[in-house]
N, C-alpha and C positions, 0 to 999 in steps of 0.2 A: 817171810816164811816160804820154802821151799815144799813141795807134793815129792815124793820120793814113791818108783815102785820097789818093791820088795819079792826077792823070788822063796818063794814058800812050796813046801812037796807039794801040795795042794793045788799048785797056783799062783802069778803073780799078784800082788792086792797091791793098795795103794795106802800113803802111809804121810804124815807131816814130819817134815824136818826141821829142825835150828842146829844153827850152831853157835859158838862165843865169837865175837870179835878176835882180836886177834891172829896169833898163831897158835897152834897145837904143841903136839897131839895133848888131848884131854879125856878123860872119863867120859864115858857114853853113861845113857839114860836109857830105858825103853820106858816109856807112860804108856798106861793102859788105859784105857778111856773107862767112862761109867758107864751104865743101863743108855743114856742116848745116844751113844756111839762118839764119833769122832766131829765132835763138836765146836762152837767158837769154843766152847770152854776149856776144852779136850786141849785147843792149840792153844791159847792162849798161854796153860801150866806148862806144854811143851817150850815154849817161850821162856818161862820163866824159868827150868832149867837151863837153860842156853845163859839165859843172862847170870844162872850162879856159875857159869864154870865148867857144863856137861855138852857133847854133843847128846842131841835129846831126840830121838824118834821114839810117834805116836803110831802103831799100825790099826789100820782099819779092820778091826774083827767083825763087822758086819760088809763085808765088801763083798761077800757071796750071794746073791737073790736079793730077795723085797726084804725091807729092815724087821718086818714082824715074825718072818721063820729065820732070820737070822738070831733076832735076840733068842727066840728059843731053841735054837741049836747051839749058840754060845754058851747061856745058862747051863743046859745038858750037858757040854762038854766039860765046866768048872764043874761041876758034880762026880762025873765022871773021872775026873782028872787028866783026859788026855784028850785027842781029835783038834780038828783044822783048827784052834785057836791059841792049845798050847803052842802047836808047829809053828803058827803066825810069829808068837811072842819070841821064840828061840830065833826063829831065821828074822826079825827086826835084829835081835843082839848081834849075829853074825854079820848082817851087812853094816852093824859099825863096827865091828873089831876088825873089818875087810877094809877099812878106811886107813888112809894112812896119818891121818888125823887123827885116831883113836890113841888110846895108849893100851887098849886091849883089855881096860877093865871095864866092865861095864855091870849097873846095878838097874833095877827095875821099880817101880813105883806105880800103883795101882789105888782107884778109889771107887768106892763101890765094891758091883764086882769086880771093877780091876782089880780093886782089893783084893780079892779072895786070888784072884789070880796071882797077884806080886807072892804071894802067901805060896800058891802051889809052886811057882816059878825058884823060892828060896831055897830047895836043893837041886836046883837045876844048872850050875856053874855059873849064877850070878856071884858078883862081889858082897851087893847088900841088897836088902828087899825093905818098901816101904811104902807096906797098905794102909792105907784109908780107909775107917769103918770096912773092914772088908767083909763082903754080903757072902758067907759061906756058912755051912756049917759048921759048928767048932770044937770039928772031932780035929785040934789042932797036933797031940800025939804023932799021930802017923801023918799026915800034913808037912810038918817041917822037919822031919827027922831027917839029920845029917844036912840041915841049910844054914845057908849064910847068916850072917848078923842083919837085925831084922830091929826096924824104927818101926812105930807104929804109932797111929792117932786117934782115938775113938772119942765120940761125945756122949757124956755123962747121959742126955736126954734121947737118945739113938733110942728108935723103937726096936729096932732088929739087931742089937747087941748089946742087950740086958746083960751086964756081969762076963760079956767073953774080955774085954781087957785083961780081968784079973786072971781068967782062966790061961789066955794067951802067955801072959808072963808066968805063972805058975810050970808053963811045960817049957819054956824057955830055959826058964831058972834050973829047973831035973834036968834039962840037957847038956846044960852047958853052952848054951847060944849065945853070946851078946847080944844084948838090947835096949832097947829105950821108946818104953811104950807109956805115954800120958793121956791122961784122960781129959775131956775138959768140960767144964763144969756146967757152964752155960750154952753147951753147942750139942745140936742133933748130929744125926745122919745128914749126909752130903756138905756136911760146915765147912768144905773149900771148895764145892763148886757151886759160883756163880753163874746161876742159872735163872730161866724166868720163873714165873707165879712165887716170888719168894714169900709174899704174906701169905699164902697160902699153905705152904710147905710147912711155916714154921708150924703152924696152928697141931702138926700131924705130927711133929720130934724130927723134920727136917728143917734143911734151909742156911744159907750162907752165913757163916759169924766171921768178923775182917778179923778179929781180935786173936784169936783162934787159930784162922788159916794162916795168918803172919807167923804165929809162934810154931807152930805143926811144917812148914815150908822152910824154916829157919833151924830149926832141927833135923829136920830131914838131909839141910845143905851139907850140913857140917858131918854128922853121922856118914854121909856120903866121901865126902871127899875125904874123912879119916878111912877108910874102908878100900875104896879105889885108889889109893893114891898109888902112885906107884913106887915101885920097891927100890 
């Protein structure tokens, strides 16, 4: 794994990169990381896009100040809908379609708040978007009006997305969006990231489910590369 910096209007940050084996050019990725920033776990999924197929950078949304007024200017700014973190997300996409190993498509994937991010990011001249339990509000109406084709993953036991699945697909479906949003039956909030105190977590409607994050990452693959592929 490669550290990449990234030039942002804000400022350069820094950022994780993979690529596939081989040769190019391929579909870019932008991952958004969760609430703990740009973590093993954060890179690890950067990884595992690489390995299906995508160049895959992770930008550091906390790369401004101490991580504690970072998270709450990041939060602020997904509420918000714009400020130094949208900009982050865009100029990560730019500096892989500046690649000549790209193929110039590129789609975004968020979990958490990434999630809510990949979600705000999906009219923003992505190919596809695909959040993960995404921690927003779900006034999803104005949210994705006019975006990309959108995968989505939520867990049945999720404390903080009681019934937006269905709501999600509900304004999808009136739009006219493509998508492909599952639920799953036995998995909380953050069910593909592998992170510590997981007996813990579970206890609360979080926590890692392998069963889950297999099927949800496997979906997402395919959904991706139908969406990016190039023309």
């Amino acid at each position: 794994m490669d550290d990449i910096r990234i030039d942002a209007p804000a400022g350069t940050i820094d950022g994780a990169f993979e690529k596939p084996d081989g040769e190019g050019p391929w579909p870019g990725v932008v991952v958004v990381h969760d609430l703990l920033g740009l973590s093993t776990d954060a890179r690890n999924i950067t990884r595992r896009f690489a390995d299906a197929g995508f160049l895959a950078v992770a930008p550091d949304l906390y790369a401004r100040g101490g991580k504690v007024r970072c998270v709450q200017r990041v939060m602020r700014e997904m509420l918000m809908r714009r400020g130094n973190a949208v900009d982050d997300i865009l100029a990560a996409r730019d500096a892989l379609t500046a690649r000549p190993d790209c193929s110039g498509k590129v789609g975004v994937v968020g979990f958490c708040l990434g999630g809510g991010f990949a979600l705000l990011m999906s009219p923003k001249g992505f190919g596809a978007a695909a959040p993960f339990y995404p921690s927003i509000p779900p006034l999803y109406d104005s949210v994705v009006t006019g975006g990309c084709a959108i995968v989505a993953s939520y867990g049945k036991r999720d404390p903080l997305n009681p019934g937006n699945a269905g709501r999600l697909r509900t304004v999808l479906e009136r739009k006219g969006i493509e998508h492909d949003i599952k639920v799953y039956a036995n998995a909380g909030h953050s069910f593909a990231n592998d992170v510590p105190v997981q007996p813990v977590a579970r206890i609360v409607g979080f926590g890692y489910d392998a069963e889950a994050t297999e099927d949800a990452f496997a979906r997402t693959f395919a959904f991706f590369h139908k969406h990016l592929a190039e023309n």
